[in-house]
C-alpha positions, 0 to 999 in steps of 0.5 A: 500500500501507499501512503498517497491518495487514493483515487475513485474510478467509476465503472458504472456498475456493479462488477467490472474485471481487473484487467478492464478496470486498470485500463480503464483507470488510466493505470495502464494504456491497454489491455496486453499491458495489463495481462502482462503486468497481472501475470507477472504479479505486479498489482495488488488487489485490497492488499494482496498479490492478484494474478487473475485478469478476470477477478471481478471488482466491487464497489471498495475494492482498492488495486494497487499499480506502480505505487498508485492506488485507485479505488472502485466505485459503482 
C-alpha cells in the first residue's frame, strides 16, 4: 500500500474485471499491458498479490499499480 491518495474510478456498475478496470483507470494504456503486468504479479488487489485478469471488482475494492492506488466505485 501507499501512503498517497487514493483515487475513485467509476465503472458504472456493479462488477467490472481487473484487467478492464486498470485500463480503464488510466493505470495502464491497454489491455496486453495489463495481462502482462497481472501475470507477472505486479498489482495488488485490497492488499494482496492478484494474478487473475478476470477477478471481478466491487464497489471498495482498492488495486494497487506502480505505487498508485485507485479505488472502485459503482
Amino acid at each position: 500500500m501507499t501512503n498517497d491518495p487514493i483515487d475513485d474510478v467509476s465503472i458504472g456498475g456493479d462488477v467490472i474485471r481487473l484487467g478492464q478496470f486498470l485500463k480503464f483507470s488510466g493505470l495502464l494504456d491497454s489491455g496486453g499491458d495489463a495481462k502482462e503486468v497481472i501475470i507477472d504479479g505486479y498489482v495488488d488487489v485490497n492488499g494482496e498479490e492478484e494474478r487473475r485478469r478476470g477477478r471481478q471488482l466491487h464497489d471498495g475494492d482498492l488495486v494497487t499499480f506502480e505505487g498508485r492506488t485507485v479505488r472502485v466505485r459503482p
